[in-house]
C-alpha positions as CSV (number, residue, x, y, z in Angstrom):
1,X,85.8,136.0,55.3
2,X,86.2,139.8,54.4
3,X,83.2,139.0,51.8
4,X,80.8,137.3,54.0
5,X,81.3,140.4,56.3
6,X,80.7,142.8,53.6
7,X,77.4,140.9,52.9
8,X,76.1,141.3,56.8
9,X,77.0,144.5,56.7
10,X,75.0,145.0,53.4
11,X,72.2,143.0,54.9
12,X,71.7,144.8,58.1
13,X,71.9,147.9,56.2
14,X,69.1,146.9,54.0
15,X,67.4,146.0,57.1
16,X,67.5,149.2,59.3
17,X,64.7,150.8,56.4
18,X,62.4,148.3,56.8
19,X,63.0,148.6,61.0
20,X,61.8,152.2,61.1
21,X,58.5,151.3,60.1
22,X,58.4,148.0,61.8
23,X,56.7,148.4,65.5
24,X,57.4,144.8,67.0
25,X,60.9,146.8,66.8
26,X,60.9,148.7,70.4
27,X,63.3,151.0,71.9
28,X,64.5,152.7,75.3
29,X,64.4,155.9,76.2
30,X,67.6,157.5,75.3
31,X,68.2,156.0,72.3
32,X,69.1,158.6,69.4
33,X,65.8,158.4,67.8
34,X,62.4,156.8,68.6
35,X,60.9,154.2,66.2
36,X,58.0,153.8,68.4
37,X,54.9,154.9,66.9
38,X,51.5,155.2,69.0
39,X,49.1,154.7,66.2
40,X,51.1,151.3,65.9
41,X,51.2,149.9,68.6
42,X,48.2,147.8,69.9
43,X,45.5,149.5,72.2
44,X,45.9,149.6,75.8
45,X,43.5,147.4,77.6
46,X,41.5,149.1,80.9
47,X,40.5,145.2,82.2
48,X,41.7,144.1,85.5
49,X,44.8,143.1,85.7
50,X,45.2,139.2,85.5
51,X,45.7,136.9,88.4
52,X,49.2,136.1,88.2
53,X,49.0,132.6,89.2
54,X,47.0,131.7,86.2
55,X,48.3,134.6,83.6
56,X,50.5,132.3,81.1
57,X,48.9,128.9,81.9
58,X,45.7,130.5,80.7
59,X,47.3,133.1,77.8
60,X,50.4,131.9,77.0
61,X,50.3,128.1,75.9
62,X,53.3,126.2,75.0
63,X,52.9,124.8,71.0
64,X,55.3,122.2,69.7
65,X,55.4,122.7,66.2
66,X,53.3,119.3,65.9
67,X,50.6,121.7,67.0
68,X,52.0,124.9,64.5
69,X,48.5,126.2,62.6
70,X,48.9,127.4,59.4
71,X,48.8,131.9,59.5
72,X,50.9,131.7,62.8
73,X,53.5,134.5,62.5
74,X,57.2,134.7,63.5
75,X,60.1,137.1,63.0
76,X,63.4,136.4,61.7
77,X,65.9,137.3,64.4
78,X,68.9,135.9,63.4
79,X,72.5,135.6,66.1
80,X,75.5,135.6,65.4
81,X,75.8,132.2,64.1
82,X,72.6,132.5,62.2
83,X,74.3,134.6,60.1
84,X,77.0,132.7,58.8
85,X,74.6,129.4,59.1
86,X,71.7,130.1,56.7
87,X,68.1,128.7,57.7
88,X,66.1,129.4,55.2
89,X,66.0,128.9,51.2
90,X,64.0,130.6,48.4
91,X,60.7,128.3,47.3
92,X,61.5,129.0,43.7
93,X,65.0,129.2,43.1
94,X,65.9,126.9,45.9
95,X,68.8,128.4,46.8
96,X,70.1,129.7,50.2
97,X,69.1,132.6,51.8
98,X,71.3,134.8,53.8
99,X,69.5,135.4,57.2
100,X,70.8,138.6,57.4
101,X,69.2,139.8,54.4
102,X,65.7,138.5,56.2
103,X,66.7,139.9,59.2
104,X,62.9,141.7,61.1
105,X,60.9,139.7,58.2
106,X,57.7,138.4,59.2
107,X,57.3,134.5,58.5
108,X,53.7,133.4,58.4
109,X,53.9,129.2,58.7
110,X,52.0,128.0,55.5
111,X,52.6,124.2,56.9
112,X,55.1,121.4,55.4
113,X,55.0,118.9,52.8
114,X,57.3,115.7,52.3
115,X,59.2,115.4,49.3
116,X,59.8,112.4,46.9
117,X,63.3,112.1,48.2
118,X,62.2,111.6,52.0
119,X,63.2,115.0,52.9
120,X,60.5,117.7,54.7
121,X,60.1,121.4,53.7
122,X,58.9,124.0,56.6
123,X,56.9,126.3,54.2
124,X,56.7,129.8,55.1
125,X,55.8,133.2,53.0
126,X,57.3,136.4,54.3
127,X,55.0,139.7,54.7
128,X,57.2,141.9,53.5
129,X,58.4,140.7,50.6
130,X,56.0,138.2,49.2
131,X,58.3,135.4,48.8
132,X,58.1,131.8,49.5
133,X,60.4,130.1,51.6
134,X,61.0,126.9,53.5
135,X,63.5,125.3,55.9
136,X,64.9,122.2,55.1
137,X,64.4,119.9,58.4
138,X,67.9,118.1,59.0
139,X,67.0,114.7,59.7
140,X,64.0,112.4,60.1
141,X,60.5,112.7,59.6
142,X,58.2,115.7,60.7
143,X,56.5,113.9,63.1
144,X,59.6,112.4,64.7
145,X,61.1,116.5,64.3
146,X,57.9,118.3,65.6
147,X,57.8,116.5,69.6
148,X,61.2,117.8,70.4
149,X,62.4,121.6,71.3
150,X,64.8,122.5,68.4
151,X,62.1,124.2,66.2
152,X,63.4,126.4,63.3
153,X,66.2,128.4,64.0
154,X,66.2,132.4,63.9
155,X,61.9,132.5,64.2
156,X,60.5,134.6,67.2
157,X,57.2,133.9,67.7
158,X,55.1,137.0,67.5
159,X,52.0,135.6,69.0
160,X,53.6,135.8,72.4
161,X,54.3,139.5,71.5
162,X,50.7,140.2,70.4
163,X,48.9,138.1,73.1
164,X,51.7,140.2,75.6
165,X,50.9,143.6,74.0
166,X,47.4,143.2,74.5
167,X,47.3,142.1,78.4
168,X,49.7,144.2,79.8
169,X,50.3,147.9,78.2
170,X,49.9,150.6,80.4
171,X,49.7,147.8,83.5
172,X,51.5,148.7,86.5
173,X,54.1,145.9,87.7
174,X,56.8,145.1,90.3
175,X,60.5,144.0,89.0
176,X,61.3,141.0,90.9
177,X,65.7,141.2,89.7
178,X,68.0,143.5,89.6
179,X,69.0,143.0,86.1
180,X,67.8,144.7,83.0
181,X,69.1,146.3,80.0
182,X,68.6,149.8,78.0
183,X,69.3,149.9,74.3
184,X,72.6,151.7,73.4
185,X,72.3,151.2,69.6
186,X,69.0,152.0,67.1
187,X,69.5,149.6,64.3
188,X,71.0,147.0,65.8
189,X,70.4,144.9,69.0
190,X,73.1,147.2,71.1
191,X,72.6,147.2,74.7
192,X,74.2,147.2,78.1
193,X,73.1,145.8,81.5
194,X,72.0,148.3,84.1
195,X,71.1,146.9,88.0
196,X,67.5,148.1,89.6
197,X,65.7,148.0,92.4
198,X,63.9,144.5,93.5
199,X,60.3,145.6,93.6
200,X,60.1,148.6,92.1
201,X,56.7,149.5,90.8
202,X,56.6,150.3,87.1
203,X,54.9,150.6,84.2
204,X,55.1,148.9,80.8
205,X,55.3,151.3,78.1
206,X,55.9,149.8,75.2
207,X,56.3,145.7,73.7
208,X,57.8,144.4,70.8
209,X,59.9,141.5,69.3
210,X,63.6,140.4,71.7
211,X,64.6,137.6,70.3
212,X,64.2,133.8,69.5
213,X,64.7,132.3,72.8
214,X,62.8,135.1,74.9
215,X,60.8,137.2,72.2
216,X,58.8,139.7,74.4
217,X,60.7,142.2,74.8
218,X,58.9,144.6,77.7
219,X,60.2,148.2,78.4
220,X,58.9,149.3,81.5
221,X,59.3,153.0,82.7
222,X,59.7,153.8,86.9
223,X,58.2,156.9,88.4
224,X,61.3,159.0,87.5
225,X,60.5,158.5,83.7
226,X,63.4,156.3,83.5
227,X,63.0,153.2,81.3
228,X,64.7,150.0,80.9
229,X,63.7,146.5,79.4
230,X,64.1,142.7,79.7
231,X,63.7,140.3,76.9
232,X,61.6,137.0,78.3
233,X,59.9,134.1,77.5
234,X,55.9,133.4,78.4
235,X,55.1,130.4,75.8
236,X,58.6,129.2,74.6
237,X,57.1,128.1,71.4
238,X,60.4,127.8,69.0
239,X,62.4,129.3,71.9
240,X,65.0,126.3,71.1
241,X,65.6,125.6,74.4
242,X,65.0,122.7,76.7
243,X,62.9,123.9,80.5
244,X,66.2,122.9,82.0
245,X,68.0,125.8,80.6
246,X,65.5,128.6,81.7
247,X,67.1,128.1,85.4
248,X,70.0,129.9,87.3
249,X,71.5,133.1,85.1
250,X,68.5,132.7,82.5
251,X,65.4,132.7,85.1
252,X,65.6,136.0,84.7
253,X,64.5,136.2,81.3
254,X,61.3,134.3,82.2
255,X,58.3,136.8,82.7
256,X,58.2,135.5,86.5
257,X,61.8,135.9,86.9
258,X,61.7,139.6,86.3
259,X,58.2,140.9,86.9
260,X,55.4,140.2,88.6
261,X,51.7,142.1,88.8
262,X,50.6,144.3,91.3
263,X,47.0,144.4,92.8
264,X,45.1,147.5,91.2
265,X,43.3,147.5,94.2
266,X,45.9,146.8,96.9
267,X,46.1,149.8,98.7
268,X,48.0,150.7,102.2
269,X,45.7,150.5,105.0
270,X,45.2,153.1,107.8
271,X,47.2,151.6,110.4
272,X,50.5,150.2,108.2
273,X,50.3,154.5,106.8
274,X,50.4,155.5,110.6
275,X,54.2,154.2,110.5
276,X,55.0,156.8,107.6
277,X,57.6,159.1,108.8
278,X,58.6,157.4,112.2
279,X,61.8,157.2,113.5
280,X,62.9,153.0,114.2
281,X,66.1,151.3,114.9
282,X,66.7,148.1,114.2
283,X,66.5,145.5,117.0
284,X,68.6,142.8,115.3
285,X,71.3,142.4,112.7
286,X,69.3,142.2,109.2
287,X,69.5,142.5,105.6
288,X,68.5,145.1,103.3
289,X,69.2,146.3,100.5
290,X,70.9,150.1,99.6
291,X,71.4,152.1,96.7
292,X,74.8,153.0,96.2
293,X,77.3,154.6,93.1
294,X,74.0,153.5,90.7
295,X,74.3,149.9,91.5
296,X,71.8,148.1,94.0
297,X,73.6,145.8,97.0
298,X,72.6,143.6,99.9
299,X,74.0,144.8,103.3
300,X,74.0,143.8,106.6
301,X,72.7,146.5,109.2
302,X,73.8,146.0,112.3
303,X,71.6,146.6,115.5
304,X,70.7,149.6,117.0
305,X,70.8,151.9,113.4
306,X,67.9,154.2,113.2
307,X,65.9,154.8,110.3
308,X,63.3,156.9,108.9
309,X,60.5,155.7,107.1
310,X,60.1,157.7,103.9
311,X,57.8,155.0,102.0
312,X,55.9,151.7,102.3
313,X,54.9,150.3,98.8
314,X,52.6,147.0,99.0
315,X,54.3,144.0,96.9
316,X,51.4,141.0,97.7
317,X,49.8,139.5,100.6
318,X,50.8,140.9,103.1
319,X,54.3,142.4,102.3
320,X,54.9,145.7,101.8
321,X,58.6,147.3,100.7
322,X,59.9,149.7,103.3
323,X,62.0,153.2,101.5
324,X,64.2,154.2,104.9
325,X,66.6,156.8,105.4
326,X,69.8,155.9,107.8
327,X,69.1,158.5,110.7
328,X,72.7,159.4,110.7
329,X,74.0,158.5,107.3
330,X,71.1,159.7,105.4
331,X,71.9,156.5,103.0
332,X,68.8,155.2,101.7
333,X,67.6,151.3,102.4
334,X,65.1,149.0,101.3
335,X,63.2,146.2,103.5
336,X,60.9,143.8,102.5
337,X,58.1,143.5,106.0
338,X,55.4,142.3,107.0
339,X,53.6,143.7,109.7
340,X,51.1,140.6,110.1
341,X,52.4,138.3,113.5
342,X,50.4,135.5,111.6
343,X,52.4,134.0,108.1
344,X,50.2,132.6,105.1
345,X,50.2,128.9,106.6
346,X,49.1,130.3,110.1
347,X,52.1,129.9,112.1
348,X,53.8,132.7,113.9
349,X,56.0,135.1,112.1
350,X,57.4,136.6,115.5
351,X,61.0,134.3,114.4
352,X,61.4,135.7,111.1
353,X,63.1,138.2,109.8
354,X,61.1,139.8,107.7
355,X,58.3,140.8,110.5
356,X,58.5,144.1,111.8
357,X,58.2,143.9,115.4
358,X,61.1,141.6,115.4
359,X,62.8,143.6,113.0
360,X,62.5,147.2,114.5
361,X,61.3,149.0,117.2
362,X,59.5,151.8,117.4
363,X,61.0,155.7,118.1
364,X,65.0,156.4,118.8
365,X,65.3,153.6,121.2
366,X,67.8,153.9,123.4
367,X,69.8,156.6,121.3
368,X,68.5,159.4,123.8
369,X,70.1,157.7,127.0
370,X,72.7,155.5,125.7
371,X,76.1,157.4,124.8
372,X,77.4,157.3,121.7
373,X,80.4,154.6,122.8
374,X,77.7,152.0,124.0
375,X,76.4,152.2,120.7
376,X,79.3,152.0,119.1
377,X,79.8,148.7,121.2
378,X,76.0,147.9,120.8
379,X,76.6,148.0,116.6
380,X,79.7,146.3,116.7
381,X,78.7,143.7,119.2
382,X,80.7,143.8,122.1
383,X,79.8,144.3,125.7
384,X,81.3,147.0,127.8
385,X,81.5,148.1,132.0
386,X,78.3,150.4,132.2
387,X,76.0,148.7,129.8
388,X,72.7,147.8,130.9
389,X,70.9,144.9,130.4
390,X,68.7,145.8,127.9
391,X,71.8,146.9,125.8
392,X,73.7,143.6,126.9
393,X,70.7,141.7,124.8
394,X,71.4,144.1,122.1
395,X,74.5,143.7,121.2
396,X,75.2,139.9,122.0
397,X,71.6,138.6,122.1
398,X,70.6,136.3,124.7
399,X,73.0,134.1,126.7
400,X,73.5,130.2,126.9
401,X,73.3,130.3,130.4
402,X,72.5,132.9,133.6
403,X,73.8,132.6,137.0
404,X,74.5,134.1,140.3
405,X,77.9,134.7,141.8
406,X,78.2,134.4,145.2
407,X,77.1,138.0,146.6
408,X,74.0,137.2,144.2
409,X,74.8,139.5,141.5
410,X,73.8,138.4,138.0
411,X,76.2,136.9,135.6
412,X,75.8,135.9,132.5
413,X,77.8,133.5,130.1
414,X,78.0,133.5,126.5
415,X,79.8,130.4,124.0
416,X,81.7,130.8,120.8
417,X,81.8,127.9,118.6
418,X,85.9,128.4,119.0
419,X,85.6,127.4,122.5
420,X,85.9,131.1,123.8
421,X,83.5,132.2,126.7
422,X,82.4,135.7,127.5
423,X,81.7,136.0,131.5
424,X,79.2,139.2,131.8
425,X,79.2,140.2,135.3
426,X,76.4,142.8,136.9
427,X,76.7,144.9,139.7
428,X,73.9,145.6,142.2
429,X,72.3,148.3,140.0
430,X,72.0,146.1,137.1
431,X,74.9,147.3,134.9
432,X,77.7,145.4,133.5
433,X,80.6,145.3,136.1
434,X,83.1,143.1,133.8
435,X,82.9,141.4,130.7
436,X,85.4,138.9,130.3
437,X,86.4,136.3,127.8
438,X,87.5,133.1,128.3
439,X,89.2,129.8,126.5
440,X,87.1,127.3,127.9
441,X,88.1,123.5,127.4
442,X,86.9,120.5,125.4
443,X,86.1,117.1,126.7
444,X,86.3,114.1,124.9
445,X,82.9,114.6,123.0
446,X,83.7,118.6,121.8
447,X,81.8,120.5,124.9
448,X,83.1,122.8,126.6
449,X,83.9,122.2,130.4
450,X,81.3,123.7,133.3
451,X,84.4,126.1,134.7
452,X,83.1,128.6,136.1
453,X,79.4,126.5,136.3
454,X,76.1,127.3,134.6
455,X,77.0,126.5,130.6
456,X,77.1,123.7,128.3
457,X,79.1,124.8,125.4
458,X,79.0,124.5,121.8
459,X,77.3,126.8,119.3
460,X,75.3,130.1,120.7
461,X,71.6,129.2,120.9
462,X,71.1,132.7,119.4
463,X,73.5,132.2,116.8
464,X,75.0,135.7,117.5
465,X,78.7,136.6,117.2
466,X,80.6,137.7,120.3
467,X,83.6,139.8,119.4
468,X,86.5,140.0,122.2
């Protein structure tokens, strides 16, 4: 064992020369040195960006190896197991070849060829070194090999990383995770995971080779200069894996689980830039999304906190990202809106909760006239003597039921799914004169009993929590 790790080490020694020069092999910023060279690296291209509905459908085509053509060019990017399991032996000598030793070579496919003994040679010659080599397939007949998705271990296929290189350099695009990675380590595939913003605009600067399963790997640099990357699939020719398998923690490594393209000409219009710099509050309990000890989180806001808006960055259609400072805090939170009433189907978006006027209203609210233990009680939703209506519907939303005592003085009732029931009463000027909670009881079929009059029971049609 001591030996065979002697021999990777020897191999990925011999390796790291033949990286420096090698520019599918791309780094992060803040690695020691940069093995990135401009005059390597394939030229930008100034065209439109592509329509991201059609982008790999129309440039990024799946081929099964039945469809392999002969001058189609791969890298050897060999795992851990790859390097105790060799793939690959020498045309003439026929003898194994340790992959670490062709670790970062280029393979160019030179076809296959059935031997007299039934067996089937994947022929390949490598770039760098001029040798011939094939891989033996383990079973069966190429035809019968080719259909399926095991392809020849270790290869990343490099067209992907051409075709990528020429489409999207220099393009501006949104992430659409949190998850990426920066390189820790410059010969070796070192790394560690770092969380970013959902929808962050940035742009790619540089492409090379990941590895065999997801072999673009795209380093992408935000308006701070910092950069980070993500290693995904666009073709998943010799990727090794079934389509099954690029769901749940690996989506992300599909180009379409981590980026997405942004409309060169998508621009905020007049109106959506008069909201730049307003005070809001929220008018319900909603989730964004804050920036806290360097990691990204989803948070609930409760109602009634104010914000200021500090940015709105267009994503697509008609969403746009709001950048909002906590008014009191001075935390800062992210909100995906739109401030279209009309959704992309034509109904009403006036329900959801990504629409603005639903969302948030406009200025300090009440803040200027409510004291600060009504808010309190507004955030926390409970209700409280003194409230008014307005802030009633704030902090506990809208009751099951509203009645009239027998002075005539609203009251208004409110059910828990625990069987609890809030009684709100109003005095003559409209303020709360009580607020009172309840155990109501349970008939046969689960509702709550009409004591008191004027509810039904069950669930809140608002779905919002009453605290006691």
């Amino acid at each position: 064992m001591k030996r065979i790790i002697l021999m990777i080490g020897i191999a990925f020694a011999m390796q790291s020369a033949i990286a420096q020069d090698n520019p599918y092999i791309v780094k992060t910023k803040g690695v020691k040195k940069s093995i990135v060279k401009p005059d390597q690296l394939a030229p930008v291209e100034q065209n439109a960006a592509p329509e991201n509905e059609d982008f790999l459908s129309k440039n990024f085509r799946f081929q099964s190896m039945c469809d392999w053509k002969e001058g189609m060019r791969f890298m050897v990017i060999p795992e851990k197991y790859d390097l105790l399991v060799n793939t690959f032996r020498d045309a003439t000598t026929n003898k194994e070849v340790s992959s670490g030793k062709l670790r970062h070579c280029i393979m160019i496919y030179k076809g296959h060829e059935l031997l007299s003994n039934g067996r089937t040679h994947v022929n390949f010659t490598c770039a760098d070194d001029n040798r011939n080599y094939y891989y033996e397939l383990p079973n069966g007949t190429f035809e019968d090999y080719c259909f399926g998705k095991l392809g020849v271990p270790t290869l990343a296929y490099l067209g992907d990383v051409d075709k990528a290189r020429e489409l999207l350099l220099g393009k501006l695009l949104l992430t659409r995770t949190q998850h990426f990675r920066v390189d820790t380590d410059y010969d070796g595939d070192g790394y560690r995971e770092v969380t970013e913003e959902k929808n962050k605009v940035v742009e790619v600067k540089a492409i090379g080779v990941g590895t065999r399963s997801f072999p673009v790997k795209i380093i992408v640099e935000d308006e701070n200069g910092h950069q980070f990357y993500q290693n995904v699939a666009m073709s998943k020719t010799n990727s090794g894996m079934r389509d099954d398998e690029f769901i749940v923690d690996n989506e992300k490594f599909l180009f379409k689980g981590s980026f997405d393209f942004t409309d060169d000409n998508m621009a905020v219009s007049q109106d959506i830039k008069e909201y730049l710099g307003q005070t809001v509050f929220t008018k319900i309990k909603t989730s964004m999304s804050s920036k806290g000890s360097g990691k990204v989180r989803d948070i609930v806001v409760p109602r009634f906190t104010g914000f200021i808006i500090d940015e709105i960055t267009p994503i697509k259609g008609n969403f746009y990202t709001l950048t909002m400072r906590d008014t009191e805090t001075r935390r800062v939170y992210y909100k995906d809106i739109t401030f279209s009433q009309v959704d992309e189907q034509g109904g009403l978006n006036d329900k959801n909760d990504d629409y603005f006027g639903r969302v948030f209203g406009l200025g300090e609210g009440m803040a200027r006239t409510t004291s600060k233990e009504t808010r309190a009680a507004i955030r926390e939703g409970r209700v409280i003597p003194g409230m008014t209506k307005d802030e009633v519907l704030m902090a506990v939303g809208e009751p099951n039921s509203k009645i009239s005592d027998s002075e005539g003085n609203d009251m208004w009732l409110y059910a828990r799914s625990n069987g609890v029931i809030l009684d709100v009463k109003f005095n003559e000027q409209g303020s709360v004169a009580s607020a009172k909670a309840r155990q109501g009881s349970k008939n046969a079929k689960g509702k709550h009993s009409r004591r008191g009059g004027g509810i039904a029971g069950g669930k809140m049609k608002t779905g919002t929590p009453i605290n006691e």
